[in-house]
N, C-alpha and C positions, 0 to 999 in steps of 0.2 A: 549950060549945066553939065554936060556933057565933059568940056573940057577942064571944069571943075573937079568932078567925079574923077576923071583918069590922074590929074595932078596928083590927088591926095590918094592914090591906090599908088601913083609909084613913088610921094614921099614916106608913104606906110612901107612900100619894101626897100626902100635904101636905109628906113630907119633899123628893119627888121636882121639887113645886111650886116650893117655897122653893129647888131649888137651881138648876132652869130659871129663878127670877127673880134672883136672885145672877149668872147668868151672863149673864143680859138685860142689867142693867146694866154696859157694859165698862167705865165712867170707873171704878170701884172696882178694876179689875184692878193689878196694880203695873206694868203695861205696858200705859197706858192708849191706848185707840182718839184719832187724830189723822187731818185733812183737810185735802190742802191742792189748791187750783183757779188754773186761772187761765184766761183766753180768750185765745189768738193772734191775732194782726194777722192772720191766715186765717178766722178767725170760729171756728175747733174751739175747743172746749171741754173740757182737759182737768183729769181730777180723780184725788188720789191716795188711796187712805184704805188707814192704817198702825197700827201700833203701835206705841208708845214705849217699848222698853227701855232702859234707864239704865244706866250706869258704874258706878255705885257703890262706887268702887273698885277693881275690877277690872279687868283688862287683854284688850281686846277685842284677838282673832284667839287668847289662850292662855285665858282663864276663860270666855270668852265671845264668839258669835259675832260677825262673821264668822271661823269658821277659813280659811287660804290651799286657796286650791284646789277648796274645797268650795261646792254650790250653796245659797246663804242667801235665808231668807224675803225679807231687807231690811226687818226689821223683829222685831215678835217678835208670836206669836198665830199667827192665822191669814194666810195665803200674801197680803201686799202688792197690792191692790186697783190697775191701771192703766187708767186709760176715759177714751177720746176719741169724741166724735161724730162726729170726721169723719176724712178722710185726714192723716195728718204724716209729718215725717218727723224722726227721731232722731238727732242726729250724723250727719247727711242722710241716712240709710236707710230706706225706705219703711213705713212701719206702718198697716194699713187700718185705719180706723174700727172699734173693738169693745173688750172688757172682758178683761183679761188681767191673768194671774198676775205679778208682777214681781219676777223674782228677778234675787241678784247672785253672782257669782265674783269674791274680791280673791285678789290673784294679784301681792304686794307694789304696785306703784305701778298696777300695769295692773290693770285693773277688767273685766268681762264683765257689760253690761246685758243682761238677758234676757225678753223676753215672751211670757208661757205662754199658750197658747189653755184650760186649766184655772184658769180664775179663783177659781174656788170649792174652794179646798182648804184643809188646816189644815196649815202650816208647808209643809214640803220634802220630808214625808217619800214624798209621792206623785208626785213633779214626775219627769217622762217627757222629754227630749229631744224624742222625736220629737213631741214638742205643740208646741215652739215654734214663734211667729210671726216673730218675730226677735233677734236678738244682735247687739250693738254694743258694740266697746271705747271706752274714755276713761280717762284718769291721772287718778287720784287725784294732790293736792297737803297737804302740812300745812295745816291751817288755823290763823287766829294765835291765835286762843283754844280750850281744848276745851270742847265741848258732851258736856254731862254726858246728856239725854235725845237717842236717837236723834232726828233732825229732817229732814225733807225740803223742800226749797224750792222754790217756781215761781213765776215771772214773766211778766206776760203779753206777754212781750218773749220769752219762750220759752227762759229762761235757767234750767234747773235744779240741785239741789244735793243730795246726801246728807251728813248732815254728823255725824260722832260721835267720841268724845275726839279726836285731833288732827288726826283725816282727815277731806278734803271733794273730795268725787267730784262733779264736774261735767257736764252733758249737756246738748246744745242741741235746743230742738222746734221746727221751724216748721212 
């Protein structure tokens, strides 16, 4: 009985291994981990790291997020990675230097950027208001082609972008 019991306690942890290293690796996810950086003519150093969920399909705000009105990872996975070394500021509104959650509200053309002092979450499901750093709107515009993988973009001229089937949300950092 005994060596029953110990068998199945150490196929319970080689299976528990194998699935902590499955989840190690994120590029295998179907919404694979992405990064994107740039340096400001201020010297900050900002860096985004996301996840790539994909169209396939599907019609984003009714099979798939973002729904209107509602607060989105801005990404898919875990809660949208924002981190700047130093002071900037966002569609000019002041943002201190630190690592923040970045979540969005689409709200038809009008957008709600949002910066959570809870960086470290998985999705939305725990995202609190009263954590934000700060919120800043911007319009969304069509973009001319659809991007089929969610994508984010940054310039080291401090020109941002969200861009997924035919919407592209624009944000300025200096």
């Amino acid at each position: 009985m005994k060596k029953l019991l110990s068998g199945a306690v150490i196929a319970l942890l080689f299976a528990s291994l194998n699935v902590q290293a499955q989840d190690a690796d994120k590029s295998k996810r179907p919404s694979p981990p992405a990064t994107t950086a740039a340096t400001l003519s201020s010297g900050a150093l900002v860096t985004i790291s996301y996840s790539q969920p994909s169209v396939k399909g599907r019609t984003i705000g009714k099979d798939l997020e973002p729904m209107a009105g509602q607060v989105w990872r801005t990404g898919a996975n875990e809660a949208t990675v924002f981190e700047t070394n130093k002071n900037i500021t966002v569609n000019g509104s002041a943002l201190p230097a630190g690592k923040y959650a970045f979540f969005t509200i689409a709200n038809g053309n009008e957008w709600t950027l949002i910066f959570n002092k809870k960086w470290n979450q998985w999705g939305a499901y725990n995202y609190k208001e009263a954590d934000d750093a700060l919120r800043v709107k911007t319009n969304a515009t069509s973009g001319n082609a659809a991007t089929e993988k969610f994508t984010i973009t940054l310039t080291d001229a401090g020109k941002g972008q969200l861009l997924w089937g035919d919407v592209m949300v624009p944000f300025t950092l200096q």
